[in-house]
RODO-2510 file (C-alpha; in nm, 4 decimals, decimal comma):
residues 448
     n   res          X          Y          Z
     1     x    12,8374    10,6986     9,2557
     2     x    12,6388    11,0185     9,3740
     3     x    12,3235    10,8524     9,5760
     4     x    12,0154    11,0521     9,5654
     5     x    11,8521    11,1628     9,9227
     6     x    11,5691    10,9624    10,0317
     7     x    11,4305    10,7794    10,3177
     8     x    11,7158    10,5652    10,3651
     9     x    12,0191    10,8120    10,4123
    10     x    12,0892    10,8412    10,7673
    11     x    11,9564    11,0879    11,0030
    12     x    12,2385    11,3600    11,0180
    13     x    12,0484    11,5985    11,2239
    14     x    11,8195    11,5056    11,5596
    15     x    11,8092    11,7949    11,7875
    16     x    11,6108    11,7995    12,0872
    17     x    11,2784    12,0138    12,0611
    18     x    11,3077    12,3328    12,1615
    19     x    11,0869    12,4536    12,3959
    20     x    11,1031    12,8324    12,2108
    21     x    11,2687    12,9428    11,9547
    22     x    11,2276    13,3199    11,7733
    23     x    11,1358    13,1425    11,4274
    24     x    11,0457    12,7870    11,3278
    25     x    11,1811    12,7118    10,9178
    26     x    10,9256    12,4084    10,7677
    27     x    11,1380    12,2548    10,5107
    28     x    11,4690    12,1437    10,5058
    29     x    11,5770    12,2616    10,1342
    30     x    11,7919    12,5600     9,9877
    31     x    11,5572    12,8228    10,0650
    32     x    11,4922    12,6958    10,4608
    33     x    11,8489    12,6097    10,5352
    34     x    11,9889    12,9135    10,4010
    35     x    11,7560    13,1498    10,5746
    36     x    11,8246    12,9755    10,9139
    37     x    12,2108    13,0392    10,8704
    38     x    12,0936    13,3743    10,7536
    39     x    11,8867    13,4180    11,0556
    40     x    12,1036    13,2429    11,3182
    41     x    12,4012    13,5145    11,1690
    42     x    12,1170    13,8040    11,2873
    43     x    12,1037    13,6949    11,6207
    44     x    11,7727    13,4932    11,5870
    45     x    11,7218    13,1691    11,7586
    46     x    11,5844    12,9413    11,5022
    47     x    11,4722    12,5628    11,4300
    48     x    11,4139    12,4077    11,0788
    49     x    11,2208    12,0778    11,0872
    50     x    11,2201    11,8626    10,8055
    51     x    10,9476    11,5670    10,7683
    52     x    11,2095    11,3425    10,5985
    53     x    11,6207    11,4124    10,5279
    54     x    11,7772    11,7878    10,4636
    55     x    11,7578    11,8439    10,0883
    56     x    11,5722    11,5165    10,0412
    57     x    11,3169    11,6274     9,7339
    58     x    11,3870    11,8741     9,4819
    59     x    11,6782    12,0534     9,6683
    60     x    11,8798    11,7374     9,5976
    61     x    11,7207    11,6193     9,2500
    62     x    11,7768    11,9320     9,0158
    63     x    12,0516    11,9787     8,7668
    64     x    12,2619    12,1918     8,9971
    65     x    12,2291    12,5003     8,7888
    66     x    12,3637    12,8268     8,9635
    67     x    12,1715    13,0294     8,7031
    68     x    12,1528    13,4279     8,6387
    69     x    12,1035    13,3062     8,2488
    70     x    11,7154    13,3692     8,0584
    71     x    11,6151    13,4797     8,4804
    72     x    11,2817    13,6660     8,4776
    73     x    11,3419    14,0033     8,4847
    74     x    11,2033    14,0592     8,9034
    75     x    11,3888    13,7327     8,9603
    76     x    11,7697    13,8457     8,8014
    77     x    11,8823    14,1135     9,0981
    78     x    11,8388    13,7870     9,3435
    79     x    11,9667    13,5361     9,1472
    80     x    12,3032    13,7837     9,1059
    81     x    12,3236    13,8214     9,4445
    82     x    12,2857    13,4418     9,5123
    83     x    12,5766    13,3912     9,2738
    84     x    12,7857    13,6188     9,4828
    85     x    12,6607    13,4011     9,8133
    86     x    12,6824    13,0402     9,6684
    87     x    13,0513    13,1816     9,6283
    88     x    13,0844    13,2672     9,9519
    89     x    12,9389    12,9422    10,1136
    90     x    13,1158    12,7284     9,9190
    91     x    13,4580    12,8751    10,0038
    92     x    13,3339    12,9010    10,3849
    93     x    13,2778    12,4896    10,3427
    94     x    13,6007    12,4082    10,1939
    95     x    13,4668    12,3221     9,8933
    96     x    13,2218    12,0993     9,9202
    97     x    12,9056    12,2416     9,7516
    98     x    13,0930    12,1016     9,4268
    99     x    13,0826    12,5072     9,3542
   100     x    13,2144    12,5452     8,9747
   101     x    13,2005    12,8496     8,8103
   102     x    13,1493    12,7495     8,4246
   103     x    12,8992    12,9409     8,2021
   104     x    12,5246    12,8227     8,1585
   105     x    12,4378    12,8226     7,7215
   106     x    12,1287    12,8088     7,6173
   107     x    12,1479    12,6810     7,2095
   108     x    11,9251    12,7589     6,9262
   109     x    11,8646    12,4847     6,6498
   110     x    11,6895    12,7532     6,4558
   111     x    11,7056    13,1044     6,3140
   112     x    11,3794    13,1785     6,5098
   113     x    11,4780    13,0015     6,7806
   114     x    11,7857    13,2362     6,8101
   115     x    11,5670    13,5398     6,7358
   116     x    11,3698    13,4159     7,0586
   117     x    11,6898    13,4248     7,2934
   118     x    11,7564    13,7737     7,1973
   119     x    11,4998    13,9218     7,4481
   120     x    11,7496    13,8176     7,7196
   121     x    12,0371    14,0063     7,5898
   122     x    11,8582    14,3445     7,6683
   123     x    11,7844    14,2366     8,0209
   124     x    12,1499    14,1151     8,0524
   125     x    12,3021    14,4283     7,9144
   126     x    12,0073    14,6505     8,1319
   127     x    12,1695    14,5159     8,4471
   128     x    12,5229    14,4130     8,3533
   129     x    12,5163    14,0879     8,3225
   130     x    12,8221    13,8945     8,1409
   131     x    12,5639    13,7303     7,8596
   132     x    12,7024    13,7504     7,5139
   133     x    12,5986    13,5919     7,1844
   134     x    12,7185    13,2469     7,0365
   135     x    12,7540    13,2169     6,6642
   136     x    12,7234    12,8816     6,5285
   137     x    13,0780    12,8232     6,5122
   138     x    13,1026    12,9509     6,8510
   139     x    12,8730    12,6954     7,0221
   140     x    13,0293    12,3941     6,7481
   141     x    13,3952    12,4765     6,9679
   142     x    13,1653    12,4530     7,3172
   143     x    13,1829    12,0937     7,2362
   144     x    13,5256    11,9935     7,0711
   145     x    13,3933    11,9443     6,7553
   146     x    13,2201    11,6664     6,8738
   147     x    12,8650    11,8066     6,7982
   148     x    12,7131    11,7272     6,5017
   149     x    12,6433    12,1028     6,4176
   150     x    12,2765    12,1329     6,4503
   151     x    12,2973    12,4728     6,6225
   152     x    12,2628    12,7900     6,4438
   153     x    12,3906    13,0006     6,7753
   154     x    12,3151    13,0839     7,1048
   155     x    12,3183    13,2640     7,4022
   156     x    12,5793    13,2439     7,6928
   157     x    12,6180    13,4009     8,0630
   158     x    12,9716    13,3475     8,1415
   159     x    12,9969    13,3536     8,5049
   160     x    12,7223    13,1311     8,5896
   161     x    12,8052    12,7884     8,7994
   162     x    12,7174    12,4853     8,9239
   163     x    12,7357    12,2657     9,1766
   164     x    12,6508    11,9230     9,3190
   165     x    12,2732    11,9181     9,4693
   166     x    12,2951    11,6680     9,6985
   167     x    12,6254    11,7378     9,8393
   168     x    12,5383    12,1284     9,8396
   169     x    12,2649    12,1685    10,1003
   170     x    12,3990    11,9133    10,3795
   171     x    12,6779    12,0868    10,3258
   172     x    12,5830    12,4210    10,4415
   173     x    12,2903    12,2987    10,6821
   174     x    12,6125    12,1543    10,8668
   175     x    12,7588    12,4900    10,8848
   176     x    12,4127    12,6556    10,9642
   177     x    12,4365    12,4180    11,2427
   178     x    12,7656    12,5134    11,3782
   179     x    12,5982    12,8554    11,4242
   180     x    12,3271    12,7619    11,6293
   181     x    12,0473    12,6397    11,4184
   182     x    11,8276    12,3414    11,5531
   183     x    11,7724    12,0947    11,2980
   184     x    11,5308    11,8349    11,3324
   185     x    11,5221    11,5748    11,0680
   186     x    11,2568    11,3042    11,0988
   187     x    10,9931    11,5280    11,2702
   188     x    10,7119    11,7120    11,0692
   189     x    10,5189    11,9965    11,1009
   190     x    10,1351    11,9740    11,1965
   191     x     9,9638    12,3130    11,2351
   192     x    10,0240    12,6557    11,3723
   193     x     9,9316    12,7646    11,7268
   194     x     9,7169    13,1117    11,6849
   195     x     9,6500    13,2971    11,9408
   196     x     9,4686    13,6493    11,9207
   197     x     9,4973    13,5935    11,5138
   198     x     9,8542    13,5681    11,4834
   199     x    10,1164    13,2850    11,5214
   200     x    10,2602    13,2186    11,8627
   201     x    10,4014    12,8508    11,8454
   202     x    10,4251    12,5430    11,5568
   203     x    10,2666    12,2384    11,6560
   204     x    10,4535    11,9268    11,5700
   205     x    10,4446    11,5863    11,5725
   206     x    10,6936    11,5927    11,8749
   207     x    10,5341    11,8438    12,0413
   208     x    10,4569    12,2372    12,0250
   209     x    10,7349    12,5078    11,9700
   210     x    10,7000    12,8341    12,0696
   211     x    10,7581    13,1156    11,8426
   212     x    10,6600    13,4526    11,7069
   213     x    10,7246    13,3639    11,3248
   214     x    10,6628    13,0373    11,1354
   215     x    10,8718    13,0051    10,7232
   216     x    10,6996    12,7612    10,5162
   217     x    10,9316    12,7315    10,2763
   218     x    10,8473    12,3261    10,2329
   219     x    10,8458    12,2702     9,8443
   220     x    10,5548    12,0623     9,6808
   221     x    10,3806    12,0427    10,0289
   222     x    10,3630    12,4324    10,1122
   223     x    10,0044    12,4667     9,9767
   224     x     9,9087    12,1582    10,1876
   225     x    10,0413    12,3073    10,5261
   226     x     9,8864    12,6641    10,4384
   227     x     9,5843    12,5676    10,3195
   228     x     9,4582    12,3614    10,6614
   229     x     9,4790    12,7429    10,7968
   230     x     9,2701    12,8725    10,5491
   231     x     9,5842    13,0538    10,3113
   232     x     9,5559    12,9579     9,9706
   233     x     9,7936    12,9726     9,6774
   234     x     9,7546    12,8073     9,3032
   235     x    10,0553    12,6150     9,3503
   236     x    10,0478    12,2802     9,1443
   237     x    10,3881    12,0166     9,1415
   238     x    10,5216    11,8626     8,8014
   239     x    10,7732    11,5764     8,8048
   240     x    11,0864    11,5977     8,6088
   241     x    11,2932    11,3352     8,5750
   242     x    11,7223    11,3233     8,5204
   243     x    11,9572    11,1020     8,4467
   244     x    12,3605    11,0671     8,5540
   245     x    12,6194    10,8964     8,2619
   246     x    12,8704    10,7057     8,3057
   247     x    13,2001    10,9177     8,3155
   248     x    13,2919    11,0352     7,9459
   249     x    13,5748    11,2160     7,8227
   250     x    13,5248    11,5941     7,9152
   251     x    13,3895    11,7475     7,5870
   252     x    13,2338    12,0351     7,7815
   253     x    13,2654    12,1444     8,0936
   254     x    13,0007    12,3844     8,0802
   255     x    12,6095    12,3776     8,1464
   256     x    12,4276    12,3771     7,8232
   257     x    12,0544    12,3367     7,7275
   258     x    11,8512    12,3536     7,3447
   259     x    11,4603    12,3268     7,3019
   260     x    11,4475    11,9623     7,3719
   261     x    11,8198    11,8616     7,5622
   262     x    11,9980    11,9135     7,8742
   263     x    12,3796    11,8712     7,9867
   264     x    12,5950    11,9892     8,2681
   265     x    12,9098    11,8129     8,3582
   266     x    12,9389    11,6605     8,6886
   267     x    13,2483    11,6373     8,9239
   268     x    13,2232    11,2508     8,9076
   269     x    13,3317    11,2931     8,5845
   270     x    12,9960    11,1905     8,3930
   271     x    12,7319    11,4212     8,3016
   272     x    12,3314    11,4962     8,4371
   273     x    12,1375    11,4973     8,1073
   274     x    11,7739    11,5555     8,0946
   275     x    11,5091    11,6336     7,8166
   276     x    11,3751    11,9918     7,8614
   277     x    11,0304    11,9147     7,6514
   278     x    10,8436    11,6324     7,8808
   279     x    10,6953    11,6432     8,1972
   280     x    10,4657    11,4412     8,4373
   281     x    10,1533    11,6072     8,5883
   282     x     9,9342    11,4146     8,8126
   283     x     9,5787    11,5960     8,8470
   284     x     9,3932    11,5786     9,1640
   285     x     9,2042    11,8429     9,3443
   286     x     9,3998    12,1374     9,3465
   287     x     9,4529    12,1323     8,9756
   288     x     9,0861    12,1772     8,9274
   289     x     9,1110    12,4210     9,2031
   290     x     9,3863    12,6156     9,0001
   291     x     9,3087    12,5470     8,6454
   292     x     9,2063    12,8687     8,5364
   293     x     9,5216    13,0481     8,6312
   294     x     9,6965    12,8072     8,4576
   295     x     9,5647    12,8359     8,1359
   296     x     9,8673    13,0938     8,0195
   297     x    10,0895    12,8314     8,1120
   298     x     9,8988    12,5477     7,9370
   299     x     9,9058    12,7225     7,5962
   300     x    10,2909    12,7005     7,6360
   301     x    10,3589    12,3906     7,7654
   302     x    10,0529    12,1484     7,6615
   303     x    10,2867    11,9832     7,3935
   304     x    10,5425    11,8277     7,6747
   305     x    10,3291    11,7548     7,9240
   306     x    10,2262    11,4450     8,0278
   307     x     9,9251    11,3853     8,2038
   308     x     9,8324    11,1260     8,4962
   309     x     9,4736    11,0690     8,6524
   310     x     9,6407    11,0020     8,9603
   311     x     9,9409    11,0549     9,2011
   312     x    10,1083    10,8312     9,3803
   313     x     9,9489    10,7737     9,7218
   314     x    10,0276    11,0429     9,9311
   315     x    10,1465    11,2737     9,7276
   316     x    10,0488    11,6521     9,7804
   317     x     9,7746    11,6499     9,5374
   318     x     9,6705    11,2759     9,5220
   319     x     9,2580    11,2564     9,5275
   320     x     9,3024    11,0560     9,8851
   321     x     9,5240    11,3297    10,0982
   322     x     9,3502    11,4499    10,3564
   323     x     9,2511    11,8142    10,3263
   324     x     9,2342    11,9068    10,7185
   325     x     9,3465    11,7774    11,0272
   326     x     9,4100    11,8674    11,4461
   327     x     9,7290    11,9280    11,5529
   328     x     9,7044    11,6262    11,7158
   329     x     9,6538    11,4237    11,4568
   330     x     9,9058    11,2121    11,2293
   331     x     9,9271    11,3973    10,9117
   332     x     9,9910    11,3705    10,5401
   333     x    10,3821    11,5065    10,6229
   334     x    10,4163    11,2077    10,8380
   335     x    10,2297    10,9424    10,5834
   336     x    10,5067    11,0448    10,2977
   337     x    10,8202    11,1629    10,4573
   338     x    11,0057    11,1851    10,1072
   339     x    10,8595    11,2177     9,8028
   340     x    11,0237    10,9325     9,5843
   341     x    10,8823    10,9839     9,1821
   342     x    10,9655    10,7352     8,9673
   343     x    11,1475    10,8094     8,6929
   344     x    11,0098    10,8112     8,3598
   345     x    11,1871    10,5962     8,1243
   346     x    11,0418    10,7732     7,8225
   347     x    11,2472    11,0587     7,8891
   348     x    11,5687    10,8649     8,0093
   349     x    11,5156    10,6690     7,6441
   350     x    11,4707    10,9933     7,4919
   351     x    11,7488    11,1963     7,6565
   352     x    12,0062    10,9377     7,5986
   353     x    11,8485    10,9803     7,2093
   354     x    11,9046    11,3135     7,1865
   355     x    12,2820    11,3008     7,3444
   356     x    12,3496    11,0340     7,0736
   357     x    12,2038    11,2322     6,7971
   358     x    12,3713    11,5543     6,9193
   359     x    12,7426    11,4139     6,9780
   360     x    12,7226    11,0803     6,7053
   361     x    13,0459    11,0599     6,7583
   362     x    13,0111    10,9447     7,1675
   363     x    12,7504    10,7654     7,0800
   364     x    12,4481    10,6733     7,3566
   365     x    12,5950    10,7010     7,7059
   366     x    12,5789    10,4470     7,9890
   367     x    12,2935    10,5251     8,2692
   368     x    12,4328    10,5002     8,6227
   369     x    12,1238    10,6293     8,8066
   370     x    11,8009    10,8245     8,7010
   371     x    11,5908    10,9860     8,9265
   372     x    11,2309    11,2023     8,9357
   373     x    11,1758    11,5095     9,1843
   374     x    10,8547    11,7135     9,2260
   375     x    10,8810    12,0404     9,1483
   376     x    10,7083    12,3500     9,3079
   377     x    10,5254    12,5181     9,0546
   378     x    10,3203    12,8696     8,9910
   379     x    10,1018    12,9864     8,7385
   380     x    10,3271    13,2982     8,6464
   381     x    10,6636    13,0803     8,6929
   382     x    10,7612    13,2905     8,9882
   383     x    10,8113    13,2167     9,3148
   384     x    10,6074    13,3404     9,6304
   385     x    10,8080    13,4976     9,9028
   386     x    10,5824    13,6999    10,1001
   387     x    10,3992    13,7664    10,4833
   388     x    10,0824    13,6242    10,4734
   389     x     9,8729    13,9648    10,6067
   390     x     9,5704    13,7376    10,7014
   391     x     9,7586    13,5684    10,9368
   392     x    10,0678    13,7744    11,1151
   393     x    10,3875    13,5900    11,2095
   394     x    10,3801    13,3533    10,9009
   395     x    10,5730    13,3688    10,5626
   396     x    10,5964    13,1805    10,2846
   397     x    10,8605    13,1003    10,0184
   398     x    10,7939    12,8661     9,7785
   399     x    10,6425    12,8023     9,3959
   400     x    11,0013    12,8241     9,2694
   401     x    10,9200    12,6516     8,9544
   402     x    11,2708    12,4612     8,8966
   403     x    11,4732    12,7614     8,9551
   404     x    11,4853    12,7586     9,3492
   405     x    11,8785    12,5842     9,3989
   406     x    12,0711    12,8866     9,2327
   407     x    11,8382    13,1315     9,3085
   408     x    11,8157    12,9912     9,6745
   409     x    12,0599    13,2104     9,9106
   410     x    11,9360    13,5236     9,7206
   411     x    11,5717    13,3999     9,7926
   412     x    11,6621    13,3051    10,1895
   413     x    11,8133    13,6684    10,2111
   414     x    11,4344    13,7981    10,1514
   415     x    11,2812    13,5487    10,3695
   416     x    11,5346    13,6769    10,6625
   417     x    11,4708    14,0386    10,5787
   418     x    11,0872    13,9676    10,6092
   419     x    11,1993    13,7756    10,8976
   420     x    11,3709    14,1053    11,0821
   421     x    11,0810    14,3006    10,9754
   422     x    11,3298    14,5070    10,7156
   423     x    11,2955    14,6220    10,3899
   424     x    11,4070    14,3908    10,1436
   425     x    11,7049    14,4928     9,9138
   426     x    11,5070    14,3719     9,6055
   427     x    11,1798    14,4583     9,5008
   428     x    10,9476    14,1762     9,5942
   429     x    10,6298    14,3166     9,4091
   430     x    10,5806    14,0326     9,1812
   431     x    10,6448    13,7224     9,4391
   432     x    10,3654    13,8625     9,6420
   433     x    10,0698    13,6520     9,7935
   434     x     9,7851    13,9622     9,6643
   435     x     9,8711    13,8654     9,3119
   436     x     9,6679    13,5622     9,3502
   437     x     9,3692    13,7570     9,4571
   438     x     9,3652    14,1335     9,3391
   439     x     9,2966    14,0341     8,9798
   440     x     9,6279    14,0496     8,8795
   441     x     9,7048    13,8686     8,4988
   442     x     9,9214    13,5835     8,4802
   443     x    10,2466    13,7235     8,3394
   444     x    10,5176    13,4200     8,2407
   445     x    10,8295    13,4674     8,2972
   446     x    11,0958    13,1992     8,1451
   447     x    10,9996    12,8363     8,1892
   448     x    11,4042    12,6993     8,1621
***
């Protein structure tokens, strides 16, 4: 059995503090440990710390979706080219992302529902993508015969992947070490060191690092870290929660998802299911902070989400984490090292509902494990991956709204372009910090 990343998996990676490094990575997930190989590859000396385990949140708890499928237009161009790299790392690791290419469906239980998913199919053909249409006998074969036919068609990118999450990351942080990067698990970030109003060193709870250049690229804790400098962002975190079968016969090998239903097969031989309409939010101060630029989003998604009064203490955005603190102070990095959701049994009840009702003829499927992770989300459903002008030296990559493991070594390629001080290949206009601020609408891109 797969076991999730927490607090209690070993400490893989315990380098000494560097005294200076060129760059100093906050977060130990796809986006940080792929823009540290990226970097280390460029001749940069860098360090990634990570407050708890490498991939230990979200980077480990997704579906493992290596998605170019229903992208957002701005977001497509990266997540091709982070097919191309997850490709490329998996073969340089002898396999052991779990790297799989198999296409990613998405399924239509309705004529308007179908009508909906054509939208993609100009984006797809605008940029070459290998999407094509499903009829309904089409997406009956996806599954054997097995389904119980409820699908009037669909939509299907044929050389999208997967892999394993929490095999994936460690995986290639252990080959990002190889080239040089220091990795320091265990050890948290605290504050930057400014000096004549830009960075010149990362205070930490093991001491201070110099450096000219500081990536937060931390998950559901960036706004936390960049908001005790005065750098704010309306980045909220909703909890989704997964579930691993038993091993069933292989009906489908390929990653599929409907309105309400989830299913990729997993190299263990059972399947992650999840439900697609429910969600947790927990509202503390930031969502009143943010709630107007949400409301876009809220129209959409009110139905599914759930909503708490209160976090779990020491979450992000629980009423009782402090705000502000010294460098010298213990802070609310070290207080929560991994964030550990509980699952919601509603939606493992429900999921397990929906498999049963889709394939009656498998029946309800044995749980092995079901897990919740906290996911990074912005009002538009895009990420930010941007300088930050007010303060020089420190960048920011994060808000990736569930899509951040495919789309990750496309995403670290920007981060180490705005690292070198190049042009990035891809235009970055709509990840960028201003749009918080200039009066830009809140544009949605694709939720799934």
């Amino acid at each position: 059995m797969a076991e999730k990343i927490s607090i209690a998996t070993p400490v893989q990676f315990s380098d000494p503090l560097p005294e200076a490094v060129d760059v100093v990575i906050i977060g130990g997930g796809v986006i940080g440990v792929f823009a540290a190989l990226y970097l280390a590859r460029a001749g940069k000396k860098v360090c990634v710390l990570e407050k708890g385990r490498i991939a230990c949140e979200q980077t480990s708890r997704n579906w493992g979706w290596i998605r170019q499928h229903e992208r957002d237009e701005a977001e497509l161009p990266v997540a091709m080219e982070a097919l191309r790299l997850w490709k490329e790392a998996d073969a340089e690791v002898g396999g052991a992302t779990g790297f799989v290419t198999t296409p990613i469906n998405y399924l239509a239980s309705t004529e308007k529902d179908l009508a909906d998913l054509e939208g993609w199919m100009a984006i797809a053909e605008k940029y070459g993508v290998n999407s094509v249409r499903l009829t309904r006998q089409q997406v009956a074969d996806l599954f054997g015969g097995l389904s119980n036919g409820q699908w009037s068609g669909g939509t299907s990118t044929l050389d999208d992947a997967r892999a394993e999450p929490w095999e994936a990351v460690p995986a290639i942080a252990r080959l990002a070490h190889e080239a040089g990067v220091d990795i320091i698990e265990n050890c948290a970030a605290r504050s930057l060191e400014i000096a004549a109003s830009r960075v010149v060193g990362l205070h930490t709870e093991k001491g201070l690092i110099n450096c000219d250049q500081v990536v937060v690229a931390a998950g559901a804790w960036s706004l936390l870290f960049a908001r005790n400098h005065g750098v704010s962002f309306p980045q909220l975190s909703v909890c989704l929660t997964a579930s691993q079968t038993a091993p069933l016969p292989n009906f489908t090998d390929q990653n599929s998802a409907d309105e309400d239903f989830a299913l990729r097969r997993r190299n263990d031989g059972g399947y992650t299911i999840a439900v697609c309409d429910g969600n947790d939010f927990y509202i503390g101060p930031d969502a009143f902070r943010s709630f107007f630029k949400y409301i876009p989003l809220l129209k959409e998604s009110w139905d599914h989400t759930f909503l708490n009064p209160f976090a779990q203490k020491d979450f992000p955005d629980a009423w009782t984490t402090k705000r502000s603190w010294a460098p010298n102070e213990e802070t609310p990095f070290e207080r929560c090292r991994v964030l550990e959701p509980v699952a919601n049994m509603k939606y493992v009840n429900k999921a397990v509902a929906d498999f049963a009702k889709r394939f009656p003829s498998l029946g309800k499927p044995t749980i092995v494990q079901s897990w919740a992770g906290m996911v990074d989300a912005l009002p538009d459903v895009v990420p930010l991956i941007d300088r930050i002008d007010p303060i020089p030296g420190l960048i920011v990559a994060t808000g990736f709204s569930g899509h951040g493991f495919g789309i990750g070594p496309g995403a670290a390629m920007i981060v180490r372009d705005l690292v070198l001080g190049d042009t990035p290949k891809h235009d970055i206009a709509r990840f960028r910090y201003s749009r918080f601020t200039d009066g830009s609408p809140m544009v949605l891109g694709p939720a799934l």
